[in-house]
SEGU-825985 format. One line per field, with one value per residue: y, x, z of N, C-alpha, C in turn; residue in three letters. Coordinates in pm, 1 decimal, decimal comma. Layout:
residues N
n.north Y_...
n.east X_...
n.up Z_...
ca.north Y_...
ca.east X_...
ca.up Z_...
c.north Y_...
c.east X_...
c.up Z_...
resn ala_...
***
This chain:
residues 114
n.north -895,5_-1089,2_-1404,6_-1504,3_-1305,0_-1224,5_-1175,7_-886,8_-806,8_-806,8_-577,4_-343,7_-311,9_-287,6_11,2_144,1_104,4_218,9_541,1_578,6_577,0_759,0_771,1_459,4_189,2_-84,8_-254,0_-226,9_-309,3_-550,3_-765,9_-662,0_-729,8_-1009,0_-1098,4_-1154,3_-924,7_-860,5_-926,4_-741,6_-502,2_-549,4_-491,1_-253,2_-138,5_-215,0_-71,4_175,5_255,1_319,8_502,6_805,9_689,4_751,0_656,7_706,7_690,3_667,4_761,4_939,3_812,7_607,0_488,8_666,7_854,4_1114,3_1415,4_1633,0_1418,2_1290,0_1400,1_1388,6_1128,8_905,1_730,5_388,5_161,7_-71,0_-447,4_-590,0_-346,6_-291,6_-555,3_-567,3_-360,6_-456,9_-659,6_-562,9_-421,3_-547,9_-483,6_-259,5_21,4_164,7_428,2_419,4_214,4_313,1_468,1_361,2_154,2_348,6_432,2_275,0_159,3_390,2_387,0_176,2_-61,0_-77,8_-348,9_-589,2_-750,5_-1046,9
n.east 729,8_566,2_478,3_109,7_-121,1_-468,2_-686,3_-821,9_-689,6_-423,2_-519,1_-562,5_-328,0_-182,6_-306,8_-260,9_46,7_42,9_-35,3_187,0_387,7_357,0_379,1_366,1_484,0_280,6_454,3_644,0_430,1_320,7_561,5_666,2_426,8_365,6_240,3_65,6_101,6_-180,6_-363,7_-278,8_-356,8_-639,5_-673,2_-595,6_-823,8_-1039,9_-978,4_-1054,7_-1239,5_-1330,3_-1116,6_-914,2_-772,6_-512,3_-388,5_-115,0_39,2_313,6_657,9_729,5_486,6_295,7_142,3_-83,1_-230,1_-496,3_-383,5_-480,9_-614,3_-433,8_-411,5_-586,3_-632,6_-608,4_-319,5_-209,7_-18,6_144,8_110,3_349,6_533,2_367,0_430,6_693,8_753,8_614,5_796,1_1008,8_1001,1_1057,3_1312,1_1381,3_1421,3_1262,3_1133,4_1130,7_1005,6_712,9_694,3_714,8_489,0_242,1_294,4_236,7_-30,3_-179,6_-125,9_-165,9_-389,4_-727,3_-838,9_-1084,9_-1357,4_-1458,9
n.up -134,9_116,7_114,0_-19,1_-128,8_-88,6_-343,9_-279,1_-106,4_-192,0_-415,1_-188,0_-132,7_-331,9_-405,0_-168,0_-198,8_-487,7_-366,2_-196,2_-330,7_-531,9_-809,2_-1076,5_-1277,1_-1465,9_-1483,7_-1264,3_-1058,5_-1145,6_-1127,0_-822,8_-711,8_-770,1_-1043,4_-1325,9_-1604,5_-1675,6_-1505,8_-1295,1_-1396,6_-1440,7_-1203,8_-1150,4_-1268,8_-1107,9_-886,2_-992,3_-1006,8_-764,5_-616,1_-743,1_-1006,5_-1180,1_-1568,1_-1763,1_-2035,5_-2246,1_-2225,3_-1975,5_-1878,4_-1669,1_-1330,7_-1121,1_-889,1_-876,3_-814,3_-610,8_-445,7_-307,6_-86,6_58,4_182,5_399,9_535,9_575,5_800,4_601,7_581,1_598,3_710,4_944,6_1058,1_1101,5_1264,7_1496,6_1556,2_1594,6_1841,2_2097,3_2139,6_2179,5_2421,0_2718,9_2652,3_2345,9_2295,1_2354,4_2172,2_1942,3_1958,5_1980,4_1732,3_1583,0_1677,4_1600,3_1315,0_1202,3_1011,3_1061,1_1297,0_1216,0_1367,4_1333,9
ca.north -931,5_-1207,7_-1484,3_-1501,1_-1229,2_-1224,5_-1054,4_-790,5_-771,2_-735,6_-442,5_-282,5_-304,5_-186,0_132,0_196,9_117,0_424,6_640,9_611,1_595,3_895,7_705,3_339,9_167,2_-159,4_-364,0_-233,0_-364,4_-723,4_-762,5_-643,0_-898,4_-1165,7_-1155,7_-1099,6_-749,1_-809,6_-953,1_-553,3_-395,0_-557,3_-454,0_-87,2_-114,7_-197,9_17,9_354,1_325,1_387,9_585,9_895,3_667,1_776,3_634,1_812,4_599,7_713,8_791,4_975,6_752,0_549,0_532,1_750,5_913,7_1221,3_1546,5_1680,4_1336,6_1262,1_1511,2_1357,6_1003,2_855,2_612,1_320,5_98,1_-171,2_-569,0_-621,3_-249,0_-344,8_-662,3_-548,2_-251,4_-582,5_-755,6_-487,5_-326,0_-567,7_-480,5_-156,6_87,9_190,6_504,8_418,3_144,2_398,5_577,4_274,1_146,8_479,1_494,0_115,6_210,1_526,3_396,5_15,3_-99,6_-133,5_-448,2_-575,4_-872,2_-1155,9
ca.east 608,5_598,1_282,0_13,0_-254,4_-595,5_-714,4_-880,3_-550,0_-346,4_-575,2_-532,4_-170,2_-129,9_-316,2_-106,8_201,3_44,3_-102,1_349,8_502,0_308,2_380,0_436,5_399,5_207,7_570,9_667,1_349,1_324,0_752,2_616,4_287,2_403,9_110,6_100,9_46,1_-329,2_-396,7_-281,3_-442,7_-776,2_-710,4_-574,2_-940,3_-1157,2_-930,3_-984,2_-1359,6_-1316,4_-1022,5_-884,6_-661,6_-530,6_-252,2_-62,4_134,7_429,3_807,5_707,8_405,9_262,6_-22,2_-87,0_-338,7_-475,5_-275,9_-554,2_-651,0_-302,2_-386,3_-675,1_-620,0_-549,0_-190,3_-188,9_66,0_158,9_126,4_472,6_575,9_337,3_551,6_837,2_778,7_594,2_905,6_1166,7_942,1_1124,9_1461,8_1388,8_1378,5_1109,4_1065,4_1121,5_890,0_598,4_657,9_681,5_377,9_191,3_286,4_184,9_-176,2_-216,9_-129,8_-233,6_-518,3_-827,1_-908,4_-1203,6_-1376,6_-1545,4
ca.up -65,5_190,8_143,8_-107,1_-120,3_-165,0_-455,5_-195,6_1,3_-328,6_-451,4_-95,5_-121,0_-448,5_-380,7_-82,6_-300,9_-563,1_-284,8_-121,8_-444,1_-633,9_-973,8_-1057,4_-1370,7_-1506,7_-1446,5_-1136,0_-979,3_-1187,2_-1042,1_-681,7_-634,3_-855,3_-1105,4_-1449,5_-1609,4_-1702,5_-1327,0_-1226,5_-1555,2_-1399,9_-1029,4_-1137,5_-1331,5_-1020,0_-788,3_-1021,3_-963,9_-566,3_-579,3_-901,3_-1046,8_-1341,9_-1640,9_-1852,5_-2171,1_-2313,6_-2194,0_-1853,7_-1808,5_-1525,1_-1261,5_-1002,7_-810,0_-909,2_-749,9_-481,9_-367,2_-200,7_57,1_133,0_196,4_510,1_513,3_717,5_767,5_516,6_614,5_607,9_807,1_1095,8_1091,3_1139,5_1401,4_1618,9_1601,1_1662,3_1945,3_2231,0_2137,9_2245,4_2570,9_2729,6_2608,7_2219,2_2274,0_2369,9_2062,8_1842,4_2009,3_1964,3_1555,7_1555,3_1705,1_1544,7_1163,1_1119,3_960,3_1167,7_1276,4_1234,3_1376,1_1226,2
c.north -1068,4_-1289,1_-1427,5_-1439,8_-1240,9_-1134,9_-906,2_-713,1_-740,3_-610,5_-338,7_-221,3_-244,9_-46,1_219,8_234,2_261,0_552,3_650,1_655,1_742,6_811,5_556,6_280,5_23,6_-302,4_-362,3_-346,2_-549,4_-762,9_-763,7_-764,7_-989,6_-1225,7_-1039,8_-954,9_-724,7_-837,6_-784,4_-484,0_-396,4_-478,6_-297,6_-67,5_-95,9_-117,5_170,3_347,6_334,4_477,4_655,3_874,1_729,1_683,2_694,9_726,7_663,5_709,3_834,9_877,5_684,3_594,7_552,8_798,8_1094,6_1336,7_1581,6_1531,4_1322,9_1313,0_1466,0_1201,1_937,3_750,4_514,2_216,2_-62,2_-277,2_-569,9_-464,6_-300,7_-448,5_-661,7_-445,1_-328,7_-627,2_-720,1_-448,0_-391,1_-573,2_-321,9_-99,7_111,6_313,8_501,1_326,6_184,2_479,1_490,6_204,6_213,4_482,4_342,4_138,0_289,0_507,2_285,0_32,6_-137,4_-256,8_-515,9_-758,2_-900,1_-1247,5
c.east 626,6_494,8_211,2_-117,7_-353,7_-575,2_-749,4_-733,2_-448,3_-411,2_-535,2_-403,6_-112,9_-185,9_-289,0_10,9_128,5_24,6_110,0_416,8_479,2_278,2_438,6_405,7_355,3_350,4_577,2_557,2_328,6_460,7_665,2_478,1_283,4_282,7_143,2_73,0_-80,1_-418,1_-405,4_-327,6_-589,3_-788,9_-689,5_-768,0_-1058,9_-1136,1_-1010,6_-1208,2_-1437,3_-1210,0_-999,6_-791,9_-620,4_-398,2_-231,3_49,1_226,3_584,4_795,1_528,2_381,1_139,0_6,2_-230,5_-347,6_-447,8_-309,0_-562,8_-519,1_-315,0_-495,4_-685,5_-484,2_-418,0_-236,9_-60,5_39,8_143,9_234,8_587,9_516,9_374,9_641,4_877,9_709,4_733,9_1014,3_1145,5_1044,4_1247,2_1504,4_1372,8_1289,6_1058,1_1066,2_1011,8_707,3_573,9_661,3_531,4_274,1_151,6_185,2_-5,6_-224,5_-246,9_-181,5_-391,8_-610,7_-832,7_-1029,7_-1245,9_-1512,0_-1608,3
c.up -1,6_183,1_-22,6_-75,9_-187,4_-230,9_-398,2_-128,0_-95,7_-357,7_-356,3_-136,0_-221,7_-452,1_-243,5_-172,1_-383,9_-493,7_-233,2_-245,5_-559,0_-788,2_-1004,1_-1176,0_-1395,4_-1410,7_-1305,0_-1043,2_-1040,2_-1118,8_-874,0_-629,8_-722,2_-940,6_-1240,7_-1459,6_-1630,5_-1584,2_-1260,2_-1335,7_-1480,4_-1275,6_-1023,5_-1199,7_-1216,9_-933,1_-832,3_-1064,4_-841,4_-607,9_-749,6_-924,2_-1178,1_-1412,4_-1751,0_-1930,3_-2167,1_-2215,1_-2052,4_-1822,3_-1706,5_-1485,6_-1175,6_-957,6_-861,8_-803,8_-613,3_-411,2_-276,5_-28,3_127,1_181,3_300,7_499,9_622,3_669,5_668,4_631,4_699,0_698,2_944,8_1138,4_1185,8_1281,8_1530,4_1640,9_1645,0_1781,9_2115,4_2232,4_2135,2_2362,3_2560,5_2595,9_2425,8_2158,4_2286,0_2255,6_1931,6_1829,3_1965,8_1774,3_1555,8_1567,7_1647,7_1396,1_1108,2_1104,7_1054,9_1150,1_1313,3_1256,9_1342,0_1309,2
resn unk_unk_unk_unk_unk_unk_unk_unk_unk_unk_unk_unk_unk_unk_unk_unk_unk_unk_unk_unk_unk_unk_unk_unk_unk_unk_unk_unk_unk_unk_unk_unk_unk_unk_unk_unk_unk_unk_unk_unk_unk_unk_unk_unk_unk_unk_unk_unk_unk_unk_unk_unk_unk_unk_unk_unk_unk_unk_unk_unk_unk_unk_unk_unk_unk_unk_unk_unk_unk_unk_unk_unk_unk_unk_unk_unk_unk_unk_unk_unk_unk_unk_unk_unk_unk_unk_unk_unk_unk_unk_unk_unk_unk_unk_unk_unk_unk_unk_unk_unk_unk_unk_unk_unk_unk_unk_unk_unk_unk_unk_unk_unk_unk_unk
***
């Protein structure tokens, strides 16, 4: 992760990260946004009453999203993806740049003004 996220913008990001990854567990995500494990214990807590998070202990455990929702939940691009497809976009031709362009518009996060 690049920068220091709000708590709002961390939560986001981590239910992206479970909504891409299918399954992730308590570590992975404290390692990934540089915050302890009861910092993401709390945020999997406020996340999983908007979204059907679930966790599962043991040997195959982890948190995920429950099975049907997947299918229903829009992707958009990460922070740090819409980054990167800005910054590669003029080191391309035209026509790859219309279709980078295109995903870029199509998948980022609305923005919304203040």
């Amino acid at each position: 992760m690049t920068g220091k996220l709000s708590t709002f913008e961390r939560r986001i990001e981590i239910l992206f990260f479970i909504i891409s990854s299918k399954k992730v567990t308590l570590s992975e995500l404290s390692k990934r946004y540089s915050v302890h494990k009861n910092t993401v214990y709390n945020d999997i807590t406020f996340l999983g009453r908007y979204a059907p998070i679930r966790a599962k202990s043991g040997v195959n455990g982890g948190i995920f999203l429950m099975e049907d929702y997947h299918n229903r939940v829009f992707r958009y691009l990460s922070y740090d993806e819409e980054r990167v497809l800005t910054e590669i976009i003029d080191t391309l031709d035209q026509p790859e740049k219309n279709i980078v362009s295109n995903i870029i518009n199509k998948f980022s996060m609305p923005k919304t003004a203040i």
